[in-house]
N, C-alpha and C positions, 0 to 999 in steps of 0.2 A: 982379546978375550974370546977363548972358544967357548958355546956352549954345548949342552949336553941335551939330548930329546929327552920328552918330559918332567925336566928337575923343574921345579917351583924357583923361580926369579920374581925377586918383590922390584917394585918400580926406580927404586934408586940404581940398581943394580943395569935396569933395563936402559937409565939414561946413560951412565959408563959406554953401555955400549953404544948407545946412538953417537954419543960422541966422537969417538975410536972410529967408527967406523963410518960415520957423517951421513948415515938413516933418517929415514923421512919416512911419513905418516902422506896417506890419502885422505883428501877432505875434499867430496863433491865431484872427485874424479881426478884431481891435480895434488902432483906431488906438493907437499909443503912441510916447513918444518915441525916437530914433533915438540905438539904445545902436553908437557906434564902436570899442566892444571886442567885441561880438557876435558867435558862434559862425558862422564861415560856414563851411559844409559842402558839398563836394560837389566839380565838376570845374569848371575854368576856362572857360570856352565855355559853361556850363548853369545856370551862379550868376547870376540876377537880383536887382538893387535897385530894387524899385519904391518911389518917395516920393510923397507925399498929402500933398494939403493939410487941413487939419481939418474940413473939409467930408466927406471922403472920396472926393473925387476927385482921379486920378492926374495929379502936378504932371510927374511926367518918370520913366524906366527908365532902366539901365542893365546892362550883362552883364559881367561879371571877367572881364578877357583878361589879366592877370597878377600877381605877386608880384615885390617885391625888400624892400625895407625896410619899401615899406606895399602897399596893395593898389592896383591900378589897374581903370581901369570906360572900359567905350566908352558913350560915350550911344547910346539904341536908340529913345526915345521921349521928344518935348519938346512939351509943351502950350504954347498961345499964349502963358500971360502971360509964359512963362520963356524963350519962343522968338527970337531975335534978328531972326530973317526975321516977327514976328506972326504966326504959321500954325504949325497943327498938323503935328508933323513926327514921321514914322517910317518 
């Protein structure tokens, strides 16, 4: 799955690709798996998803622009391999 810099991706969409692509979440400083029940806290506009590859470098971001049944994410940052256009994109 390539993605595209800032299209809106709702959360199921985002686990696809963790899977595919075997991405991890930072919690406290250490790579771990990407828990999709996970406390997110904070305001729509300020909430970042940054995912990692197990290397520890950042596969792609994302920011929460809203809520209805699940959560939804703008991508804000696409690293090459995941990038559609090949090139770092943000």
């Amino acid at each position: 799955m390539a993605l595209q810099l800032h299209k809106m991706y709702s959360i199921d969409e985002i686990e696809k690709l963790l899977d595919e692509h075997e991405l991890m979440e930072k919690r406290d400083g250490v790579l771990v798996s990407f828990d999709p029940d996970g406390d997110v806290t904070g305001v729509i506009g300020e909430i970042t998803m940054p995912l990692y590859f197990n290397d520890g470098t950042v596969a792609c971001n994302f920011i929460l622009v809203g809520y209805s049944a699940s959560a939804f994410w703008r991508c804000i940052y696409i690293c090459i391999l995941l990038s559609e256009k090949k090139m770092e994109e943000c």
